[in-house]
LOVEX-381184 format. One record per residue (C-alpha): residue number from 1; residue in three letters; x, y, z. Coordinates in steps of 0.1 Angstrom, whole numbers, plus 5000, padded with zeros to 4 digits. Each point is the difference from the previous one (the first is absolute). Example, Ala and Ser with C-alpha at 12.3 -4.5 7.8 and 13.67 -1.06 7.14 Angstrom:
# LOVEX-381184
ZAVEX    nr   rest     xx     yy     zz
ZAVEX     1    Ala   5123   4955   5078
ZAVEX     2    Ser   5014   5034   4993
END
This chain:
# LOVEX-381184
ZAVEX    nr   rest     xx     yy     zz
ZAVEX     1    Unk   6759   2829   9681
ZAVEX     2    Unk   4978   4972   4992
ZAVEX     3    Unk   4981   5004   4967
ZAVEX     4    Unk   4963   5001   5009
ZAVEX     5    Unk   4967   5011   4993
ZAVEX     6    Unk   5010   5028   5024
ZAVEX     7    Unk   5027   5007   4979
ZAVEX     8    Unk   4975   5006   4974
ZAVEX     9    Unk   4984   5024   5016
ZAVEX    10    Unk   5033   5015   5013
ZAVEX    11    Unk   5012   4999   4958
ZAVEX    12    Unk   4968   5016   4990
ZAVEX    13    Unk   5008   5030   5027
ZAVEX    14    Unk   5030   5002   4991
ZAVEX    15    Unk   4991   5006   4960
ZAVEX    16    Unk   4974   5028   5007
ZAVEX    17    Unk   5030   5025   5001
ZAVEX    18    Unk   4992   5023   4979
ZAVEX    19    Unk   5033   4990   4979
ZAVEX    20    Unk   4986   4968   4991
ZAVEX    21    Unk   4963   5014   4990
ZAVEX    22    Unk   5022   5018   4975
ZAVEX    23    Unk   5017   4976   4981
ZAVEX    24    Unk   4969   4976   5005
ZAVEX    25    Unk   4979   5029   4979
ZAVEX    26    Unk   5030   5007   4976
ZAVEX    27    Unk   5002   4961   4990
ZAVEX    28    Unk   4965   5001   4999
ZAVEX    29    Unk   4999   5025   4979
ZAVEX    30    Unk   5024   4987   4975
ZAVEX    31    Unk   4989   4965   5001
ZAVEX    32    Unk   5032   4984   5016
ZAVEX    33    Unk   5005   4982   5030
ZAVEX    34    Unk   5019   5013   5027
ZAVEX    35    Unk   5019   4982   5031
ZAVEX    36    Unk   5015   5012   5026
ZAVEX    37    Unk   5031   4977   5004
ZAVEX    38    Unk   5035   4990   5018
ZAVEX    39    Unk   5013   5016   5032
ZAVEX    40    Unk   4971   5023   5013
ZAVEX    41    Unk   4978   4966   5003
ZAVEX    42    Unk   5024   4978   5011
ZAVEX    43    Unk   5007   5030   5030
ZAVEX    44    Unk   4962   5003   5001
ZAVEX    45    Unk   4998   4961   5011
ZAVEX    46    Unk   5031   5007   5023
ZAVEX    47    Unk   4982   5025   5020
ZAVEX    48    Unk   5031   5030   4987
ZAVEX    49    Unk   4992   5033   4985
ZAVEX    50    Unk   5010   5006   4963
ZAVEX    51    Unk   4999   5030   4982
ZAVEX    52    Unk   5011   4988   4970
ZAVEX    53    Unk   4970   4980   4974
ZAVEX    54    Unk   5006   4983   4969
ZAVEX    55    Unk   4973   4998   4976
ZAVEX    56    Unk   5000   4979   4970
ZAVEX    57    Unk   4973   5001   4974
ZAVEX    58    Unk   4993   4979   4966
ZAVEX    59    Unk   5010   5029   4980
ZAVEX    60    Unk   5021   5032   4994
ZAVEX    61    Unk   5009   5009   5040
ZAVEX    62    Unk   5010   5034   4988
ZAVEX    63    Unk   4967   5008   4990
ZAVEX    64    Unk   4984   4986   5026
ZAVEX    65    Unk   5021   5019   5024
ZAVEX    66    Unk   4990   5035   4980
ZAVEX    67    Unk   4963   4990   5002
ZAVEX    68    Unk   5005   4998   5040
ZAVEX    69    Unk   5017   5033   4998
ZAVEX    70    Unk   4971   5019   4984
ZAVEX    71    Unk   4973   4986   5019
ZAVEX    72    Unk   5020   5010   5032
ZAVEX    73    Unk   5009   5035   4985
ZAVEX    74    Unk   5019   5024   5019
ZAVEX    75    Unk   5027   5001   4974
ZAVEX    76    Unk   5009   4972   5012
ZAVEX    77    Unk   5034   4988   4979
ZAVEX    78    Unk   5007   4967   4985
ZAVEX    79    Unk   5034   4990   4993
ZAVEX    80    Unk   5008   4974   4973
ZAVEX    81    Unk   5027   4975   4991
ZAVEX    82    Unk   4996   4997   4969
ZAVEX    83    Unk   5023   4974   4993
ZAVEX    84    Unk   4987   4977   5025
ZAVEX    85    Unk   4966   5002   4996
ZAVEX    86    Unk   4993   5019   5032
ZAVEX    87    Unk   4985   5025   5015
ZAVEX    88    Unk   4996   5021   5040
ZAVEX    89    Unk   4979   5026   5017
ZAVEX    90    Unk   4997   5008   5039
ZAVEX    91    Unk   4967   4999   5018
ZAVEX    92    Unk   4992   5008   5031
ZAVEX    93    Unk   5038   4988   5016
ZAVEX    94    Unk   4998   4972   4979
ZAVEX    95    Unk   5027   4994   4968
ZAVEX    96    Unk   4981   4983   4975
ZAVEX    97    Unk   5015   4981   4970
ZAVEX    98    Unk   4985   4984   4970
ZAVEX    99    Unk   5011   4974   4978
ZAVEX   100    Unk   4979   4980   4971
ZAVEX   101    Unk   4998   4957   5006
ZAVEX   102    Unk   5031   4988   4980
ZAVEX   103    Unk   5019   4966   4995
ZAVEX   104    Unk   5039   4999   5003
ZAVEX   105    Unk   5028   4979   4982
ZAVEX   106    Unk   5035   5006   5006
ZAVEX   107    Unk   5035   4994   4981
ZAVEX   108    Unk   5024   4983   5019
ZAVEX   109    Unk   5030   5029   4999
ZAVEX   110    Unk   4973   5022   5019
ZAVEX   111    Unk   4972   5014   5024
ZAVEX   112    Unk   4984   5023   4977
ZAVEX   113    Unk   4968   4979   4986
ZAVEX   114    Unk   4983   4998   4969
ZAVEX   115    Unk   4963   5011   5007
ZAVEX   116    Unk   4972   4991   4984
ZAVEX   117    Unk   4960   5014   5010
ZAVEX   118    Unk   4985   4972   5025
ZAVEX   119    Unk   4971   4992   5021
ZAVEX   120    Unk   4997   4998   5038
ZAVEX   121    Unk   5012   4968   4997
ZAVEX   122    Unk   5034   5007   4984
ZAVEX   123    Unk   5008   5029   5021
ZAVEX   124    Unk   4993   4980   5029
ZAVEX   125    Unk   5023   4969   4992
ZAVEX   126    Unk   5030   5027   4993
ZAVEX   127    Unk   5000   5011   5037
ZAVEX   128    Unk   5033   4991   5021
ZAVEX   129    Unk   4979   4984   5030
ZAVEX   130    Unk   4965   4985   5006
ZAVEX   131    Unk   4995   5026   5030
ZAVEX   132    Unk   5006   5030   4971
ZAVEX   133    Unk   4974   4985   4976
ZAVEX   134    Unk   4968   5004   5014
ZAVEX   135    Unk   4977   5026   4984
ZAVEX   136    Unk   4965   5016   5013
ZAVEX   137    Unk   4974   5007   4972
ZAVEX   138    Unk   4989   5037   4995
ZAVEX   139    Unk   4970   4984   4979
ZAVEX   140    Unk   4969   5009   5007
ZAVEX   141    Unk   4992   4965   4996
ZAVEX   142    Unk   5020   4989   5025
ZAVEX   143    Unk   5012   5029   5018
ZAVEX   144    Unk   5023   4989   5029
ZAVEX   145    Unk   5003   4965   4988
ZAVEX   146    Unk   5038   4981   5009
ZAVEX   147    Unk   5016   4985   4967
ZAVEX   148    Unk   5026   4979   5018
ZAVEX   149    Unk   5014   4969   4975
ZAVEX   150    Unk   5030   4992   5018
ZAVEX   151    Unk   4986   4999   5034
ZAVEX   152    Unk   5020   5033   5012
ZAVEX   153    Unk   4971   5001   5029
ZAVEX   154    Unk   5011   4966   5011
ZAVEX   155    Unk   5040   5006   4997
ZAVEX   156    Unk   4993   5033   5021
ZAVEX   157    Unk   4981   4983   5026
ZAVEX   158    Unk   5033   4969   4999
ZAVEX   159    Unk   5026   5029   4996
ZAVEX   160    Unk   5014   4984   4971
ZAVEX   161    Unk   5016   5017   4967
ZAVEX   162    Unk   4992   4982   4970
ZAVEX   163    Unk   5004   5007   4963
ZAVEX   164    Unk   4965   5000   4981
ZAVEX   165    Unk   5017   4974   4973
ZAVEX   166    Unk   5030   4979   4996
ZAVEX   167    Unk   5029   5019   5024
ZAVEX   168    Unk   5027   4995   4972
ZAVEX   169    Unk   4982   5016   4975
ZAVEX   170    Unk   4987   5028   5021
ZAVEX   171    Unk   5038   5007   5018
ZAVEX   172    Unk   5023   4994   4963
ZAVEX   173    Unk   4972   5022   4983
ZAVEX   174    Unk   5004   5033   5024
ZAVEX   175    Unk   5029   4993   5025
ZAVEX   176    Unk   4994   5027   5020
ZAVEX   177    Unk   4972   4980   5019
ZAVEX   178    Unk   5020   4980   5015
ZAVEX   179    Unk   5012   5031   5023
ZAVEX   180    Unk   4964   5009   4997
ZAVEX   181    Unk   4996   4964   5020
ZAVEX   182    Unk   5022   5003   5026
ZAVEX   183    Unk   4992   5037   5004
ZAVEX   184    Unk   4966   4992   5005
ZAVEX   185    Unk   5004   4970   5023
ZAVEX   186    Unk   5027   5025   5020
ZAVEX   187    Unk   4968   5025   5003
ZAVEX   188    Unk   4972   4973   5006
ZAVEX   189    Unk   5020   4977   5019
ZAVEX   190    Unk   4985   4975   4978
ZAVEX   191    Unk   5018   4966   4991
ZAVEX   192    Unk   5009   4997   4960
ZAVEX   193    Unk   4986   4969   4984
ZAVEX   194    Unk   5021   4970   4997
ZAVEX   195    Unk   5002   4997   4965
ZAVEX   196    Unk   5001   5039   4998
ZAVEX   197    Unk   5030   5000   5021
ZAVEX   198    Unk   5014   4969   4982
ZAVEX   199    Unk   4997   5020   4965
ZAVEX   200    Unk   5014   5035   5013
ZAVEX   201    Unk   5034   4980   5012
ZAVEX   202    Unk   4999   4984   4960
ZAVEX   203    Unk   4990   5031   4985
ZAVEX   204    Unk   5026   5020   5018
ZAVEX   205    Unk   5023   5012   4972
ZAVEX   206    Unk   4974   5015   4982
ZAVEX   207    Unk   4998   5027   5027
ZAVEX   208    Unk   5035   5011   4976
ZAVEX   209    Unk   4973   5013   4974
ZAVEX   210    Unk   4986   5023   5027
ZAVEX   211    Unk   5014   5038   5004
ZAVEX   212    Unk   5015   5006   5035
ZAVEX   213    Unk   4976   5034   5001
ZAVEX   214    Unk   4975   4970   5002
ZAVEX   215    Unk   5012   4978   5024
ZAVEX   216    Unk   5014   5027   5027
ZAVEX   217    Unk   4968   5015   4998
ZAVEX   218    Unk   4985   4962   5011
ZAVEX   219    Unk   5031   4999   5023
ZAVEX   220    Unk   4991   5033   5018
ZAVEX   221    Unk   4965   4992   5006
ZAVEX   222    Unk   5014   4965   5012
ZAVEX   223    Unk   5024   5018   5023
ZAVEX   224    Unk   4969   5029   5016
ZAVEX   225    Unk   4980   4962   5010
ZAVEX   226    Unk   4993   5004   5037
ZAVEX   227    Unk   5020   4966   4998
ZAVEX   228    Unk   5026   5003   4974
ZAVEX   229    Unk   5022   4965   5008
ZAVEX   230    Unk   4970   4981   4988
ZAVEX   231    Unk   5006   5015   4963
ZAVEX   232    Unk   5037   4993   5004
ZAVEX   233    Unk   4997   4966   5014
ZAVEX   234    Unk   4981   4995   4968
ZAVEX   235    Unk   5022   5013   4972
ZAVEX   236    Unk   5028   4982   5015
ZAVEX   237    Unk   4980   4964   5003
ZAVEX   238    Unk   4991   5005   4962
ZAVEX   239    Unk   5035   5014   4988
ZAVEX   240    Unk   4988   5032   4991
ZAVEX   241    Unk   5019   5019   5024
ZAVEX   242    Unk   5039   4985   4987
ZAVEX   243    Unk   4985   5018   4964
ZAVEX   244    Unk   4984   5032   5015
ZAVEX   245    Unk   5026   5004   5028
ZAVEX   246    Unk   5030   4981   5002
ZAVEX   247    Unk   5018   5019   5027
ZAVEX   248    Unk   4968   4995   5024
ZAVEX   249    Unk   5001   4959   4990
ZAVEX   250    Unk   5036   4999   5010
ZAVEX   251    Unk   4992   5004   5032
ZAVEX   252    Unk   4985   4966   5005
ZAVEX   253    Unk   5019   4973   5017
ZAVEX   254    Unk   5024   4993   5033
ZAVEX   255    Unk   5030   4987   4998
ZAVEX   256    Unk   5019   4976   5025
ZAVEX   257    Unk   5034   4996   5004
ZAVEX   258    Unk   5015   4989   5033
ZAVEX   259    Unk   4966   4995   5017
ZAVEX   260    Unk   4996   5038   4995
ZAVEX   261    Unk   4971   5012   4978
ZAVEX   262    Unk   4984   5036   4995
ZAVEX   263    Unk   4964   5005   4995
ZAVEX   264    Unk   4978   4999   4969
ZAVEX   265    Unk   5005   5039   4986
ZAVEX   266    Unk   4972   4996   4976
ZAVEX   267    Unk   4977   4994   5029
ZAVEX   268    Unk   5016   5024   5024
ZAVEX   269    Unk   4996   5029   4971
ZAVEX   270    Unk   4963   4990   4999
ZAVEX   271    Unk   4990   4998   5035
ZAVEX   272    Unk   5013   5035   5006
ZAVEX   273    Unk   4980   5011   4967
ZAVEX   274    Unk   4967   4987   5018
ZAVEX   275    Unk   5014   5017   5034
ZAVEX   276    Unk   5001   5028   4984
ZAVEX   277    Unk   4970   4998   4981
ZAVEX   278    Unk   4983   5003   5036
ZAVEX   279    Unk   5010   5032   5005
ZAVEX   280    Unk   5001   5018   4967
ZAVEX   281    Unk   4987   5001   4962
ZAVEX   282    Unk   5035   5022   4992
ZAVEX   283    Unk   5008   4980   4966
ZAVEX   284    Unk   5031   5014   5000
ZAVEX   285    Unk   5008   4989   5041
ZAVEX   286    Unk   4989   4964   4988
ZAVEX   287    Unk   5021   5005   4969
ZAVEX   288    Unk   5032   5006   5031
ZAVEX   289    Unk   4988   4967   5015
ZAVEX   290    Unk   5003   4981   4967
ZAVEX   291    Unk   5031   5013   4999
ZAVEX   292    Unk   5020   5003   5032
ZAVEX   293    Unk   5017   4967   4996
ZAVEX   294    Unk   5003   4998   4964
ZAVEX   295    Unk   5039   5001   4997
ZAVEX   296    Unk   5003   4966   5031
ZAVEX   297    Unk   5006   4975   4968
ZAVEX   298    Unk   5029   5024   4988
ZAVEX   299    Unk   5013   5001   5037
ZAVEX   300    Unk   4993   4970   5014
ZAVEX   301    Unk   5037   4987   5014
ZAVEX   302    Unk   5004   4970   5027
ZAVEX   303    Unk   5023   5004   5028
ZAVEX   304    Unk   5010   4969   5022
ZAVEX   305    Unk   5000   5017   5029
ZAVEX   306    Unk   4970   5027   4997
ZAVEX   307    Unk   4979   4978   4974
ZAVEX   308    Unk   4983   5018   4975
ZAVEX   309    Unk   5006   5036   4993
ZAVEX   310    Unk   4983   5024   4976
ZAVEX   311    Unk   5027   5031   5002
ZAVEX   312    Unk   4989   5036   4984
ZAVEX   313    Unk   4967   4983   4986
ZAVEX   314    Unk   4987   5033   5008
ZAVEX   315    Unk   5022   5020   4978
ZAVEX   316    Unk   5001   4975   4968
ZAVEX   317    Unk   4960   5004   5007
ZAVEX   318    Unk   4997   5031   4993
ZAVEX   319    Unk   5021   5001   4972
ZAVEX   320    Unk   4983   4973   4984
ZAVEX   321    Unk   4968   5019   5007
ZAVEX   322    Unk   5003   5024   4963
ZAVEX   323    Unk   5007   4971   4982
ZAVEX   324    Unk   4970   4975   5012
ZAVEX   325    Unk   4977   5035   4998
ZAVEX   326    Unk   5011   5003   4962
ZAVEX   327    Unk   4992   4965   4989
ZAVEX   328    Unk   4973   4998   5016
ZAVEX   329    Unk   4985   5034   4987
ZAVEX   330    Unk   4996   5018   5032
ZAVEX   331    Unk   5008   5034   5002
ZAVEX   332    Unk   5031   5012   5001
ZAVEX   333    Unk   4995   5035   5023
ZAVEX   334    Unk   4998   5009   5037
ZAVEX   335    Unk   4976   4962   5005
ZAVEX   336    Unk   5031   4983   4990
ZAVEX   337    Unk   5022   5019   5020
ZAVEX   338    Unk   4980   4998   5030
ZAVEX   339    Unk   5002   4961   4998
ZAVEX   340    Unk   5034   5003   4995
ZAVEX   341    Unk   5004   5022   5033
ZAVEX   342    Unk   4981   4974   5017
ZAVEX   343    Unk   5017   4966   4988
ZAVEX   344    Unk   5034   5022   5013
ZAVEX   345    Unk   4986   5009   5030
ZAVEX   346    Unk   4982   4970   5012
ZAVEX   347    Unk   5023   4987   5022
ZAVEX   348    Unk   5011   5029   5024
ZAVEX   349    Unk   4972   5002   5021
ZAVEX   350    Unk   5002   4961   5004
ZAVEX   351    Unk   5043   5012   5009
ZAVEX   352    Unk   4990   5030   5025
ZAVEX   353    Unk   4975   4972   5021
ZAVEX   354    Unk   5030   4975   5004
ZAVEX   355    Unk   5022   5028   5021
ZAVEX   356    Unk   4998   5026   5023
ZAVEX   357    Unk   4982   5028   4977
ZAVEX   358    Unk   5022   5035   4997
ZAVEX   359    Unk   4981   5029   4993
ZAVEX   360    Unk   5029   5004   4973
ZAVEX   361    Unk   4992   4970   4981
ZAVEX   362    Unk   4964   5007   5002
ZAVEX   363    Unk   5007   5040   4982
ZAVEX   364    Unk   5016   4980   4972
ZAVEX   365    Unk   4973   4974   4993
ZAVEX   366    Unk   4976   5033   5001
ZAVEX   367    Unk   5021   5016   4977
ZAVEX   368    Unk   5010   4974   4974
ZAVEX   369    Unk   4955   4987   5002
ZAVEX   370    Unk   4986   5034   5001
ZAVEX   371    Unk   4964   5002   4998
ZAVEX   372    Unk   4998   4964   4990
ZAVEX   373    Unk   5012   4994   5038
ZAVEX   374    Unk   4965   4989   5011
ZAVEX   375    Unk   4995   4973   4969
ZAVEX   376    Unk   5039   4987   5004
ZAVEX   377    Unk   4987   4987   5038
ZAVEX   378    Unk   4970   4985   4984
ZAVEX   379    Unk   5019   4982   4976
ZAVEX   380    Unk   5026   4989   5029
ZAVEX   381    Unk   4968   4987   5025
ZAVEX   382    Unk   4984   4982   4969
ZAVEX   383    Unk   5035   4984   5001
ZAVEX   384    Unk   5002   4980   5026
ZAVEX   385    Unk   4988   4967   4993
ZAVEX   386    Unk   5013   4976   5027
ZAVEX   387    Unk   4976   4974   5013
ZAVEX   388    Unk   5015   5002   5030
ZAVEX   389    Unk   4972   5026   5018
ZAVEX   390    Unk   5023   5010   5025
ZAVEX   391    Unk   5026   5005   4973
ZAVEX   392    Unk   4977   5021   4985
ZAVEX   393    Unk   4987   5018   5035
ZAVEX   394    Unk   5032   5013   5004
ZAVEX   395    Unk   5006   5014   4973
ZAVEX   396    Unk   4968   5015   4995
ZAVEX   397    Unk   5010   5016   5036
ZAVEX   398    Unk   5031   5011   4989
ZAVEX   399    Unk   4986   5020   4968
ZAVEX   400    Unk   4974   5015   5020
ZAVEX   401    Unk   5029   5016   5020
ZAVEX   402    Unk   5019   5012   4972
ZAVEX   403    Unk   4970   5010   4983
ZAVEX   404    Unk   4995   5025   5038
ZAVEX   405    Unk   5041   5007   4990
ZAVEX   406    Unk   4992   5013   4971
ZAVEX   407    Unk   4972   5024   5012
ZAVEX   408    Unk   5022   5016   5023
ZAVEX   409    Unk   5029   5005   4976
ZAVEX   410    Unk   4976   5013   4973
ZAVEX   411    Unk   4981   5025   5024
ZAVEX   412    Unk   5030   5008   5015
ZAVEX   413    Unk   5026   5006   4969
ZAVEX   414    Unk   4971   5002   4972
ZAVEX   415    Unk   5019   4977   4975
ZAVEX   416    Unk   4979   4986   4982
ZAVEX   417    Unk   4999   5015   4960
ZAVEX   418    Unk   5027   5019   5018
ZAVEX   419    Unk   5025   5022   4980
ZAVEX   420    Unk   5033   5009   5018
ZAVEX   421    Unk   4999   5044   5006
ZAVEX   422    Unk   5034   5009   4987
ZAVEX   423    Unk   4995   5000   4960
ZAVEX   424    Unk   5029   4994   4973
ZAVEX   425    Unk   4994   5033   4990
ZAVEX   426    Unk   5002   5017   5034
ZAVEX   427    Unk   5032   4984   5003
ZAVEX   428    Unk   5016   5018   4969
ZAVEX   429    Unk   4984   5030   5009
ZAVEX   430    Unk   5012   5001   5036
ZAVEX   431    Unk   5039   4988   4990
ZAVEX   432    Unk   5001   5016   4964
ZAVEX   433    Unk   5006   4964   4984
ZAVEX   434    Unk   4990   4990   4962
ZAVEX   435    Unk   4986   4962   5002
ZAVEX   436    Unk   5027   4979   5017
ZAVEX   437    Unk   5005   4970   5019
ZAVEX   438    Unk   5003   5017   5032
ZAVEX   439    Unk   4964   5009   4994
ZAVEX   440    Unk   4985   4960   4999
ZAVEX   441    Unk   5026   4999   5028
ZAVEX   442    Unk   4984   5026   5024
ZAVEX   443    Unk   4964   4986   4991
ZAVEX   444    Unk   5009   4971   5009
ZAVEX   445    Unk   5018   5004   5031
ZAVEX   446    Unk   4967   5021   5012
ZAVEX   447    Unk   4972   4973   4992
ZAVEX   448    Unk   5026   4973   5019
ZAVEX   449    Unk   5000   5022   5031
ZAVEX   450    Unk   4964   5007   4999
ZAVEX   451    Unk   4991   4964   4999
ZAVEX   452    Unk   5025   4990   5020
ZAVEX   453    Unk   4989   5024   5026
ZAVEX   454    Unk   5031   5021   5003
ZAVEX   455    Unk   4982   5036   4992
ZAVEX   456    Unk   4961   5008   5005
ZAVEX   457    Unk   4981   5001   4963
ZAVEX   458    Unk   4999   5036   4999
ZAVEX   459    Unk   5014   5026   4983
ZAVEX   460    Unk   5017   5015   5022
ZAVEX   461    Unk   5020   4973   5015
ZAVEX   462    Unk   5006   4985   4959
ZAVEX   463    Unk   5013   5034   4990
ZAVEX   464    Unk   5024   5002   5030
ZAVEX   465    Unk   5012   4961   4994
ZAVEX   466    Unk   5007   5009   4962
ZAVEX   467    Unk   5024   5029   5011
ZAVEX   468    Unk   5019   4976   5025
ZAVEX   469    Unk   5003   4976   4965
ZAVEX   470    Unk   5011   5026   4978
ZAVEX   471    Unk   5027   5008   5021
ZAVEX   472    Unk   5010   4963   5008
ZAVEX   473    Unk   4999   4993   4960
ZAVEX   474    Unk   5021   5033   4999
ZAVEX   475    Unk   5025   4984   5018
END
């Protein structure tokens, strides 16, 4: 959007919400002044909706916030942090948070700043970027009117990210905003500032200081960008990403020996993320993708005859999966597990496409996937990155048949979350047996021949098959 006299009118609309009538009374009435401020303006001049608005006032924000709550009444509640200075209330659909102008200075050991009361001014020239430091008066005065030092309106219109002050200053004092930059440039698909960029790579150690709740949380919303690689791309160009990540940073390179080289991992694993990133906001799916060639350094063996090789990737994979999920403070439940499922799984499918497809093998990769069946074949389309298109015709052909395989097994043996009928317990029951090995033994032997298509998947014919295997085991 082009900042105009249009937009003044358009601004002036936009601040006859009943919401900002409120706070414009309430500062009014206790003789401060009141701006609204940061990421609801900068999505106002971006033409995006934003429920969220930051006010900040030349005085206590806590009062202000409880003088807006009694002249909208309704009981309506005001929380406070009292330890920062802060105060919220909802209106309307709208989560509204106060803060009074302050200054910042900062130790060099941490984040945390030392805060003083400010003006306008001061709050403005603590802001990570130019595009987050714009304010709009709630004044009377000069209701409406844009207070933009920096020039945010004209990095917005140049889809530029710029620090309001010196970038080493602004990136050593709070480090975090250097994942704030690339986050943001990931959302925007705006280009970071030279000498932004330039200070990030210096400044990269400092990200140490930062807590990894912090940074995954950055990483995340990095990750849920409609296209991630451009986030990734930049953490690795700026060295962030061999701090943050190391197993995800070892995947850059090729190697040549012979004449023989592979491809580029690191790229690979980030095309697929954007592949899938088409088709899905599943964090956890893209968290698969990340992952689903993580172990290739570990594996990574060259043979003179078949060239480079990257044997049981899969498996090391997923049992690096825990690990990388601990360190990086991700959680450590059925999310991780899934990933691991699908980092395990994610090269069957691509197996059951290079053969004739037996409805056998296709039971087993129902079984093992379960009802994560559907977002395995996702993950093994998003895959295939040849830029060969007929390369990649054919194999998009081929999954499209075993994807019609797989329909016909399911609807046919209904295998999917699928338990085997004959229980451990029926077992002892049926044979008088205390908890055996003969027991695993039986189980077993009736889940192989029900995927393997030996016996129907019903009762009848399991119970039947377990008295022919008693008797064999008997002998």
């Amino acid at each position: 959007m082009n900042y105009t006299k249009d937009n003044n009118h358009q601004i002036k609309e936009l601040l006859q919400q009943p919401i900002f009538q409120y706070i414009s009374e309430a500062a009014n009435a206790l003789n401060v002044e009141s701006y609204v401020i940061g990421g609801f303006v900068r999505d106002f001049f971006l033409n995006k909706s934003c429920k969220d608005i930051d006010v900040v006032c030349n005085g206590s924000g806590i009062a202000l916030a409880e003088e807006v709550a009694n002249r909208i009444g309704n009981n309506t509640k005001v929380t406070v942090f009292k330890n920062f200075g802060t105060a919220m209330l909802n209106f309307n659909g709208y989560e509204v948070e106060f803060v009074g102008a302050r200054k910042e200075s900062y130790q060099r050991g941490s984040r945390k700043p030392i805060v003083e009361n400010g003006t306008l001014e001061d709050d403005q020239n603590r802001r990570d970027f130019t595009i987050n430091a714009m304010a709009l008066s709630l004044q009377t005065t000069d209701f409406g009117t844009l207070i933009d030092p920096f020039d945010g309106i004209g990095d917005l219109q140049k889809k530029v990210l710029k620090t309001p002050l010196n970038p080493d200053i602004t990136y050593s004092d709070d480090p975090l905003r250097m994942m704030r930059a690339i986050r943001f440039a990931t959302q925007l698909n705006f280009v970071i500032d030279f000498d932004s960029f330039t200070s990030i790579a210096k400044n990269k150690e400092r990200i140490k200081i930062i807590s990894q709740e912090r940074i995954i949380e950055e990483l995340n919303k990095i990750i849920l960008a409609k296209q991630p690689s451009i986030g990734f791309k930049l953490l690795f160009d700026t060295g962030l990403l061999a701090l943050i990540f190391p197993e995800l940073d070892n995947l850059k390179g090729i190697e040549i020996i012979n004449g023989k080289g592979h491809k580029d991992n690191f790229y690979h694993t980030i095309e697929v993320l954007d592949n899938i990133a088409l088709k899905t906001d599943n964090l956890w799916l893209r968290w698969a993708a990340i992952l689903h060639d993580i172990a290739k350094p570990a594996t990574k063996r060259f043979d003179k005859d078949a060239g480079w090789t990257f044997h049981g990737h899969e498996d090391k994979g997923a049992r690096m999966v825990s690990a990388i999920f601990k360190n990086l403070k991700l959680p450590l439940d059925n999310k991780m597990k899934y990933v691991q499922k699908l980092v395990l799984l994610h090269l069957r499918p691509i197996a059951l496409v290079k053969e004739t497809v037996s409805d056998s093998a296709v039971r087993r990769l129902l079984f093992e996937a379960g009802e994560d069946i559907d977002d395995l074949m996702t993950l093994c389309s998003a895959d295939i990155t040849s830029k060969n298109p007929e390369k990649v015709k054919k194999y998009l052909a081929n999954f499209e048949m075993v994807k019609q395989k797989l329909k016909e097994v399911e609807e046919k043996d209904q295998l999917r979350n699928w338990q085997p009928p004959i229980s451990g317990e029926l077992i002892m029951k049926t044979f008088n047996l205390k908890p055996c090995r003969e027991i695993g033994l039986i189980k077993d032997a009736i889940r192989e021949a029900i995927l393997d298509g030996k016996i129907e998947n019903t009762y009848e014919a399991a119970y039947q098959f377990m008295l022919e295997k008693f008797e064999n085991l008997k002998m």
